[in-house]
C-alpha positions as CSV (number, residue, x, y, z in Angstrom):
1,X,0.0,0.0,0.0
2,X,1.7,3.8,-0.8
3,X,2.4,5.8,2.1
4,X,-0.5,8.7,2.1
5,X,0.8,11.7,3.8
6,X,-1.6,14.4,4.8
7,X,-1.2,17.7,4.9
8,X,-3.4,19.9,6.4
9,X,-1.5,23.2,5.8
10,X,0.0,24.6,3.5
11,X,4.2,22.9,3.4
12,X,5.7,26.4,3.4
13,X,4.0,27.3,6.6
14,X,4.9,23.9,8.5
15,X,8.2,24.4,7.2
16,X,8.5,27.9,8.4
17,X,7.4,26.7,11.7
18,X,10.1,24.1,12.2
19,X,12.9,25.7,10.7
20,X,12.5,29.1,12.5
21,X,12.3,26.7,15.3
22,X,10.9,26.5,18.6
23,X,13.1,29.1,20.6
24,X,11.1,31.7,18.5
25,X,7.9,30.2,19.1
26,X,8.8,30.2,22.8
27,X,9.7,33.8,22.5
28,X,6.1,34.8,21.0
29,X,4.3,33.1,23.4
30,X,6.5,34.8,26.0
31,X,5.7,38.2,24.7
32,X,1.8,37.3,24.6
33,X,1.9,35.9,28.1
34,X,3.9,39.2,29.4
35,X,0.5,41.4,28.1
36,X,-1.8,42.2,30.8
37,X,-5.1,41.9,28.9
38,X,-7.3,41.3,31.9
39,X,-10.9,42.3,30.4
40,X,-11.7,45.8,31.7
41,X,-14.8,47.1,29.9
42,X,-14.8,50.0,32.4
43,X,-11.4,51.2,30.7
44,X,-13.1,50.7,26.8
45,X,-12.0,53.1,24.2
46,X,-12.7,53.0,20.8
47,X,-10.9,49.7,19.1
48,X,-10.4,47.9,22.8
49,X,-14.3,47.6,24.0
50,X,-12.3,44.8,26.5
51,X,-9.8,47.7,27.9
52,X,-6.5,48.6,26.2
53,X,-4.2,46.0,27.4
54,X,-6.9,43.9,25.7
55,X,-6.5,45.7,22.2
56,X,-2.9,45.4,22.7
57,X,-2.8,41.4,22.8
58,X,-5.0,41.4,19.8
59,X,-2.4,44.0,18.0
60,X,0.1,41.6,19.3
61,X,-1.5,38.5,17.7
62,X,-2.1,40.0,14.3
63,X,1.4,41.2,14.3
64,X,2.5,37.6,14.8
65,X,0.9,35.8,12.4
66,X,1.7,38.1,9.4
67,X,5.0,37.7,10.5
68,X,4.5,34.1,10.4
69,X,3.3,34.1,6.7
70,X,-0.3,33.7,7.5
71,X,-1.6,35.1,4.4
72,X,-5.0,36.7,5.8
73,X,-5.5,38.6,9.2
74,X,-8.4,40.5,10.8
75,X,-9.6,42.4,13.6
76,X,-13.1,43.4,14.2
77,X,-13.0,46.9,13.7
78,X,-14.1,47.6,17.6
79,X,-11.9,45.4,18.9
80,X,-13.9,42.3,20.0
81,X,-11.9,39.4,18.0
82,X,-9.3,38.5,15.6
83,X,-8.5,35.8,12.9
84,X,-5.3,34.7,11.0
85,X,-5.5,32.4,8.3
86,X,-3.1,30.8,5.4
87,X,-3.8,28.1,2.5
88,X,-6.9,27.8,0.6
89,X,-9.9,25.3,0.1
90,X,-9.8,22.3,2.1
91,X,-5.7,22.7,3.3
92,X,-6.1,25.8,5.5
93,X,-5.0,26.9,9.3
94,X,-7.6,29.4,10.6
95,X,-6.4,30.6,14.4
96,X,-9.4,32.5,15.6
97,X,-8.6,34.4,19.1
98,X,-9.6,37.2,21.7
99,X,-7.0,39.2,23.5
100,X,-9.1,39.2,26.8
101,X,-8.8,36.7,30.0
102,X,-10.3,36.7,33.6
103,X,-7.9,38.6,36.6
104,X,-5.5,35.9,37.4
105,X,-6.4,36.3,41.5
106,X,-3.7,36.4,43.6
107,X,0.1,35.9,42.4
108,X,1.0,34.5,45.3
109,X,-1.4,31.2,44.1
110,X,0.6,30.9,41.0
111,X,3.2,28.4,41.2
112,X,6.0,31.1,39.9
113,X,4.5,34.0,41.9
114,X,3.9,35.8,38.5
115,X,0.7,35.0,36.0
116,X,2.2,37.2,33.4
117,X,5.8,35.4,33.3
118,X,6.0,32.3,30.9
119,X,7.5,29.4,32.5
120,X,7.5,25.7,32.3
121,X,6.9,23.3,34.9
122,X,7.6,19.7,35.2
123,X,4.5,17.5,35.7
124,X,5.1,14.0,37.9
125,X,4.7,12.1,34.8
126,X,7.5,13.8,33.5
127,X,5.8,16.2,30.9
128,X,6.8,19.5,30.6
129,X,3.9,22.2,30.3
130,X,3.9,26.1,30.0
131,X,2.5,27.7,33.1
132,X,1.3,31.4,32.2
133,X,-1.8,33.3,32.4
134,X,-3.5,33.1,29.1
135,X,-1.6,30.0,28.4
């Protein structure tokens, strides 16, 4: 029987994503996890109906994935979501995403002291997760 391999987005993109490697990828969701973006309607402005730290992950996102090569982005024009997508017809990654979470309680709860610091954490089966508010 001939090996069937399956590709579910578009080759360039895949390879983009190995070859810049997973210290970059790291490095994005560092950045993402350092914004703030605990919803605040009661600080809305035009563009950020979530607050501005809100607006600012969803800025952040969109810049990311054009950077990545995904060939369509979007952001509701007030603010409330945001899309990137790359390939066509049947072989295409849509990431749809909002830039808002709930207050992260006290830091002193969180393993690392610090919701909005990426780190990694070492489960008792061995696997290694990312701990990080958002995450």
């Amino acid at each position: 029987m001939p090996e069937t391999t399956f590709r579910w987005a578009p080759q360039t993109i895949v390879d983009q994503l190995l070859h810049k490697g997973f210290p970059e990828i790291i490095r994005e969701l560092r950045d993402w996890v350092a914004i703030p973006s605990v919803s605040d309607p009661e600080k809305a402005a035009p563009g950020a109906p979530f607050g501005p730290e809100a607006g600012r992950m969803l800025d952040a996102f969109i810049r990311t994935a054009e950077k990545w090569g995904f060939t369509t982005t979007y952001k509701h024009p007030d603010g409330y979501y945001a899309y990137a997508e790359v390939g066509t017809g049947k072989q295409i990654i849509d990431i749809p995403g909002h830039g808002d979470v709930v207050d992260a309680g006290n830091p002193a709860d969180w393993d690392n002291g610090d919701p909005w610091k990426l780190e990694t954490k070492t489960l008792p089966d061995g696997t290694v997760v990312f701990v990080g508010r958002g995450v």
